[in-house]
C-alpha positions in Angstrom: 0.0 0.0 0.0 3.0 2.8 0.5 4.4 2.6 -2.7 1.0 3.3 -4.2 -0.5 5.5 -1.5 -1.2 8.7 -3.4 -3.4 6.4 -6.1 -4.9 4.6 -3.2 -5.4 8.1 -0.7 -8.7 8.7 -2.9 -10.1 5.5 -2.7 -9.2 5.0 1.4 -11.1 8.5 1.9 -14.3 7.3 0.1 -14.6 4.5 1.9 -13.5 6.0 5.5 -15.3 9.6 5.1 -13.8 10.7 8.6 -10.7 10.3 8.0 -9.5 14.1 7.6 -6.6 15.2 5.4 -3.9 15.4 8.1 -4.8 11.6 9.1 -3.8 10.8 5.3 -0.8 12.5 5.5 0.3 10.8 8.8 -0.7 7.8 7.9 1.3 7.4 4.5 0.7 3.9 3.4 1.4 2.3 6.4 -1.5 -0.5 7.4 -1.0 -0.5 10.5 -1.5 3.8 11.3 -4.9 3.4 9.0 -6.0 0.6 11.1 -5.3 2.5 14.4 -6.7 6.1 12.1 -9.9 4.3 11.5 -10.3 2.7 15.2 -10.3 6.0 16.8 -12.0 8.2 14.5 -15.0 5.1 13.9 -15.2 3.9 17.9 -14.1 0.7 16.7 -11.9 -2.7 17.8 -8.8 -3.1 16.7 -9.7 -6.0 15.0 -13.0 -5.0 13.8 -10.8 -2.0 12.3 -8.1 -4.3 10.7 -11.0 -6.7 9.3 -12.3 -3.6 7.6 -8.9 -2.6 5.9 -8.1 -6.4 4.8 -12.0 -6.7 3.3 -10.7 -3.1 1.8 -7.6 -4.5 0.6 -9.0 -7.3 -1.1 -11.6 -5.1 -3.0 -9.0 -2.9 -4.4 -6.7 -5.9 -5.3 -9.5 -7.2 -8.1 
């Protein structure tokens, strides 16, 4: 995911609408900050959060 993050900020944005432009910048294509991004700004497990990225992942891999 880094070494395509500024094709994949777009998509990661539609699908996780809270996430604000500083979080993208912080995060820079590293799994695991979007996972911990998305737990706190959803209210969310960890795991439910890395379950979301992986089903994510998946999606954008087709």
């Amino acid at each position: 995911m880094a070494g395509n993050w500024t094709q994949f900020k777009g998509q990661v944005r539609e699908q996780w609408g809270k996430l604000t432009d500083d979080d993208l910048m912080e995060i820079q294509g590293q799994r695991q900050q979007l996972v911990g991004k998305i737990q706190a700004r959803y209210g969310i497990s960890l795991e439910k959060a890395d379950e979301q990225v992986r089903e994510w992942e998946n999606k954008v891999a087709q």
